[in-house]
N, C-alpha and C positions, 0 to 999 in steps of 0.2 A: 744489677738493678739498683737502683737509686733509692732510699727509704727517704720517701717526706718527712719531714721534720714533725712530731709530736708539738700540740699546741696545750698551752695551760695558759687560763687567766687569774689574774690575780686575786689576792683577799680582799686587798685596799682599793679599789679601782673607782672611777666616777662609774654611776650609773649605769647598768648597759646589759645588752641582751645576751646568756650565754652562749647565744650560740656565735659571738664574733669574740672569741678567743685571742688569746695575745702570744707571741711566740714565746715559747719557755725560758731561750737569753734574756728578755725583758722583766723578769722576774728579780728582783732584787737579791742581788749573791747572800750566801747564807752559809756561816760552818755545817755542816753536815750534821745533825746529831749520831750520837754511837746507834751500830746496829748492837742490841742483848740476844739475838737469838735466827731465824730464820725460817720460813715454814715453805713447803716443798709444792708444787705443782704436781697432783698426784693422777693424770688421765689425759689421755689426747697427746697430738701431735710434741709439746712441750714437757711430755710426762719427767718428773725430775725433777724439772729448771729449778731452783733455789730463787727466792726470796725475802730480803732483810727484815727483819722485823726492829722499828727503830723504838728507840726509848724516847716515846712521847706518851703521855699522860691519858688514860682512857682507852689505848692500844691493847682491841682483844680478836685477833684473829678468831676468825672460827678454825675449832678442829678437826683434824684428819677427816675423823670418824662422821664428824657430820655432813660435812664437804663431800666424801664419799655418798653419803645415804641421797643428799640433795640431786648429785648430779646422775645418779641411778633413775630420781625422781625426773630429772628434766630428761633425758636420753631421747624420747620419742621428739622434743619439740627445738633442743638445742641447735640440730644443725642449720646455718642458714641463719639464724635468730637475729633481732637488736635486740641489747641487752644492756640495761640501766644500771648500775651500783651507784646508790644514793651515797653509800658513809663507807667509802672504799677502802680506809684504812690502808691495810699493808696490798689491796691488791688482787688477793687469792681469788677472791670468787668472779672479779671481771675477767681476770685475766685465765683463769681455770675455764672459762667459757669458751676463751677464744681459743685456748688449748683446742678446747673438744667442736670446734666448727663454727661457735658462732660470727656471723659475719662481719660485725660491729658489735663494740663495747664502747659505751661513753662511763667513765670513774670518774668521781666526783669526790672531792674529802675537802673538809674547809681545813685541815693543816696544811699549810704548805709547803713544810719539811715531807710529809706521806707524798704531796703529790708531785714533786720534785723527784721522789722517789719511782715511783710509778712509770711516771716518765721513762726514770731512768733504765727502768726494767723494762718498758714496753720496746727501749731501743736496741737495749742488749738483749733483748729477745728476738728482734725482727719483726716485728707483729706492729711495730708505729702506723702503719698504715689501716691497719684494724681499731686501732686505740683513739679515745680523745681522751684527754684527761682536764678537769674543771676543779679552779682551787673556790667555791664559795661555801658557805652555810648549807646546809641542808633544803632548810627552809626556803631561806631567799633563791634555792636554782627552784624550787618545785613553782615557787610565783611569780616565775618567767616564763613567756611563752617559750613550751617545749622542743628543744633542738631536734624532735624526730618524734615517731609511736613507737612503740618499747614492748619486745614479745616476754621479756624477762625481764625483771626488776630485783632486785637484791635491797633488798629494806633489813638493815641493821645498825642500826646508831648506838652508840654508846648507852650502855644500861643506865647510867644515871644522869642521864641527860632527858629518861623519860618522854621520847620525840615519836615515836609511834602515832600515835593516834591523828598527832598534828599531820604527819606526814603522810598517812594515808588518803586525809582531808584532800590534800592539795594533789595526790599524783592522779586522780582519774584520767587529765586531760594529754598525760605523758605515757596511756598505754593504748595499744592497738587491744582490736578485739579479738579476744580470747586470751589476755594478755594473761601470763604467772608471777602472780608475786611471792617470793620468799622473801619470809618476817622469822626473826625470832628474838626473843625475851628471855629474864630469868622463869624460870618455872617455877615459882612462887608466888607470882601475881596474876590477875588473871589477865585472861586474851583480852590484848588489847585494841580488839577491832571489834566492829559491829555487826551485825545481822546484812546487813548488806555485800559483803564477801561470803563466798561458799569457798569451804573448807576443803581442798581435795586431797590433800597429804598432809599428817601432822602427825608427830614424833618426837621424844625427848631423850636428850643424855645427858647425864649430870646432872647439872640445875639449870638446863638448858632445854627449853621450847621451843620448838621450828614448825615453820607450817609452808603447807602453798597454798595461797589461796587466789582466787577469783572473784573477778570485781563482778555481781549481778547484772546484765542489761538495764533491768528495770531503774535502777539505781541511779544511770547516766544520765537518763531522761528524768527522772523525778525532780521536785523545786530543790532549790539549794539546801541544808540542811546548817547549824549553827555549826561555827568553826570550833574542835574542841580545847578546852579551855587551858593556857599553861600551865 
């Protein structure tokens, strides 16, 4: 069988809607940065597969141990799923999804050495055809209209980038209803969401916070609310 080709758009690009993607040759050639390490696909059809972990700046995999605890958490709604990763970094958690059945994963990371990467993994995986992968900011994809509704979201941005709150702002209109979002933070600051998500799972290891939470109904429908502040 023939695997479609994996699509990524660029960081630099003219204006334009993510969901018309640019083919990954089009991407401007790049040395490869070094892989420092690798982190493993730990459940599902892919259990194993390896993973590079590259030497880029702000690069923090989530670990084993939480990755475990999370996909215990999603078990009942994975199969079948769309599935969001805002700040895909090395991968793991879109790709750990579609490991375990879901049916679509759109990753998204604004370096384009990670999602070069991603790429590359989603094709030596076999799975391209489950995969997109999008190189923009965070930000800028959540204020594009949504390439799809999303039963799972994967909300982790870089700690000191401090993107949470913004990011929550913008994704309501990028989930289906009953949608799960996983967030997690240092756990020394507080949660950095609002009253307007309910809490269903939340747990920490290390100095690390995770949650799932759910966006309230009421919430969709109510007036806009003030965008929160850089």
């Amino acid at each position: 069988m023939r695997i479609r080709p994996i699509l990524v758009q660029p960081m630099r690009a003219p204006r334009r809607n993510s969901s018309e993607p640019l083919s990954a040759a089009k991407l401007k050639p790049a040395p490869a940065p070094r892989a420092i390490g690798e982190v493993r696909i730990i459940g599902g059809t892919l259990k194993r597969s390896k993973l590079k972990i590259l030497d880029r700046p702000g690069l923090r995999p989530t670990p084993d141990r939480i990755r475990e605890t999370v996909f215990n958490w999603l078990a009942p709604t994975i199969d079948g799923a769309r599935v969001l990763d805002v700040c895909a970094g090395t991968g793991a958690l879109g790709l750990e999804a579609v490991s375990r059945g879901a049916a679509h994963a759109h990753l998204n990371d604004a370096d384009a050495d990670l999602a070069r990467q991603i790429v590359a993994d989603a094709q030596r995986l076999k799975i391209a055809e489950r995969v997109q992968v999008s190189n923009r900011r965070a930000e800028a994809l959540l204020t594009e209209a949504p390439t799809g509704r999303f039963d799972i979201v994967f909300l982790d941005p870089p700690f000191d980038a401090d993107l949470w709150a913004r990011l929550l702002f913008r994704l309501p209109p990028w989930l289906a209803p009953g949608a799960l979002v996983y967030l997690e933070h240092p756990r020394e600051i507080a949660a950095p969401f609002g009253g307007n998500w309910t809490v269903h799972k939340q747990a920490q290891a290390g100095r690390i916070a995770f949650y799932l939470l759910e966006l309230q109904t009421a919430s969709v429908s109510s007036p806009a609310q003030p965008e929160p502040s850089a």
